[in-house]
N, C-alpha and C positions, 0 to 999 in steps of 0.2 A: 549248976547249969541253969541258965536261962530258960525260961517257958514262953511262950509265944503270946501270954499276957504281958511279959515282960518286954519282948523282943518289941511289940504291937506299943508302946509307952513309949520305946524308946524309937519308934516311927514317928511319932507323935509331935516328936523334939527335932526329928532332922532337919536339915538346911544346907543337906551337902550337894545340893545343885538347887540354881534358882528358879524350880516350879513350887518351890516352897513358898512364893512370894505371891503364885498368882493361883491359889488354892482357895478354897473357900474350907474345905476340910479336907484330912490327910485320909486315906482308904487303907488302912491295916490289911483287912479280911473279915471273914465273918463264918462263924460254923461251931460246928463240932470240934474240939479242939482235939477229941480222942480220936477222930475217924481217920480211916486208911486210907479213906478216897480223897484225893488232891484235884479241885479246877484251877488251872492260871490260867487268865486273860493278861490282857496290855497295859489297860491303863483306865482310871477313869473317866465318864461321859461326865456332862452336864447333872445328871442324876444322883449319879455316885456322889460328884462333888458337893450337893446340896446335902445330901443325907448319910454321908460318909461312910459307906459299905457299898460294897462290890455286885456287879449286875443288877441293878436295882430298876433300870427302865425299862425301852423298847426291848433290847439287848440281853437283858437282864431277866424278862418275861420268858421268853424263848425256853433260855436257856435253864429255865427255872420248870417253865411245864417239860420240858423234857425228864429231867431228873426225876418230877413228880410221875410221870403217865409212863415212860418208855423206861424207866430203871427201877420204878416204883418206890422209890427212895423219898422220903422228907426233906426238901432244902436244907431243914435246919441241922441233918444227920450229914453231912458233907465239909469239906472246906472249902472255900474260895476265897483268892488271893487274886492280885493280880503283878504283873514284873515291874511296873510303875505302881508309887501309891499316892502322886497326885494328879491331878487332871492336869495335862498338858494345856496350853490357854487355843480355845475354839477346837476341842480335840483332835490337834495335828498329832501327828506321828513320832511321838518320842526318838530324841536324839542320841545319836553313839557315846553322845558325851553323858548324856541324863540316864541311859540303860547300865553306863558301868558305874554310877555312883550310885542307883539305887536299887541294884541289884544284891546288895548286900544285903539289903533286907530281906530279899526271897530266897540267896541260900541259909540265911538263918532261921526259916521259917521252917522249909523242908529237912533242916538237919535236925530239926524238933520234933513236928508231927512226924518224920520217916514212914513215908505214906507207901502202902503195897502198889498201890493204884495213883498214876497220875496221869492227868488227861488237860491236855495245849489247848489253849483254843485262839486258832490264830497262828500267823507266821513269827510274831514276834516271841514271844514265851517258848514255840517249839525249837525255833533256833536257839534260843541261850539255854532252855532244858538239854537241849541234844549238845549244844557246844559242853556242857557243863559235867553231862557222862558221857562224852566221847565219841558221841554216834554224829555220822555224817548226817546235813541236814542238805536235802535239793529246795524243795518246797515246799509249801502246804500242801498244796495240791496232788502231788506226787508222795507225798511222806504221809498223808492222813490216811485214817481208816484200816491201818494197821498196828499191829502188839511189839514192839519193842522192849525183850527182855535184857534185863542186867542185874548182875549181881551187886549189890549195894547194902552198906549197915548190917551185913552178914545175913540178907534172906536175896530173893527175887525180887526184883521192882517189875513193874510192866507200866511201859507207857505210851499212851495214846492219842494220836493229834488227830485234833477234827480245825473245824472251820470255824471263827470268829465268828458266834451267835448273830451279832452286825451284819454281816455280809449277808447273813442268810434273810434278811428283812424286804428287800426287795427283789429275792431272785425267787423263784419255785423250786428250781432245778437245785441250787445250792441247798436249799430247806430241804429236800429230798436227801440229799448226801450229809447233810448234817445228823435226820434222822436216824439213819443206816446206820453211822457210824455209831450213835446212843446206841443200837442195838446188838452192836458189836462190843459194846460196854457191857451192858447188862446180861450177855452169853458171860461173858469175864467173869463178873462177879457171881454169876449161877454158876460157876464151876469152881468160885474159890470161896461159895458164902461161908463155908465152916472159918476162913481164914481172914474175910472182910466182915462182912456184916456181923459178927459178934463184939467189933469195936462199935455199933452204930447201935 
């Protein structure tokens, strides 16, 4: 079976849609390889694509003091991924065409780590995560901030959609709901640290 160093080589190589062309570096992910906790984002920024790992700037800070202050957690005890893993050119909005070609690589990442815990961020990744175990998706905005259970790999999965650390950059009010929802993460993992945080 495949590992996710493996899977991550063979990102490396792809060219099965042409954002491969206009990449400066491909974004695998970056983490813990053992950990239960799963982030997906979209795609990467300008940032991403200069240093080739995931949340790395504005976007990327946010979402990075959250994990550290509001879950208590070390970035580098987590995984992040994101459903693109190259920068779309002028970070537009990855296309229908570009999400089914390189979404291969995100269900093979997840059928690797089999994360207890995963958490959306963003309209894009909670739609193909929900499309992907079967739950209807409305919106972000209506679907975040809540715990979606299902059975999956033979235990519980629970998964969590918040808001695209982005979005939250200019608004207050979204940063306030972004926060919330960490908090609603880290109640999760306090009631399952016998069963997450021993992989961390």
């Amino acid at each position: 079976m495949d590992s996710i160093n493996d899977i991550n080589k063979e990102i490396l190589k792809c060219n099965r849609c042409s954002l491969c062309n206009y990449k400066t570096n491909y974004v695998p992910g970056d983490g813990n390889i053992n950990s239960k906790i799963l982030f997906i984002g979209e795609a990467p920024g300008r940032d991403e694509d200069i240093q080739g790992k995931p949340f790395v700037g504005k976007a990327g800070k946010i979402l990075t003091e959250n994990i550290n202050h509001i879950l208590n957690i070390d970035r580098k005890d987590v995984y992040i991924t994101n459903l693109i893993k190259c920068r779309p050119p002028n970070n537009r909005k990855p296309t229908d065409e570009e999400i089914k070609a390189c979404s291969i690589w995100l269900e093979k990442q997840i059928n690797i780590l089999k994360p207890d815990i995963i958490i959306t961020l963003g309209s894009y990744s909670t739609s193909w995560i929900f499309n992907y175990f079967n739950i209807k998706f409305n919106s972000i905005m209506k679907d975040r901030g809540k715990v979606y259970k299902i059975n999956y790999w033979n235990k519980e999965i629970k998964i969590i959609p918040t808001l695209h650390p982005a979005s939250t950059i200019y608004n207050k009010e979204w940063r306030a709901i972004f926060d919330k929802d960490f908090y609603l993460i880290k109640d999760l993992i306090n009631k399952n640290n016998t069963g997450i945080l021993r992989y961390i």
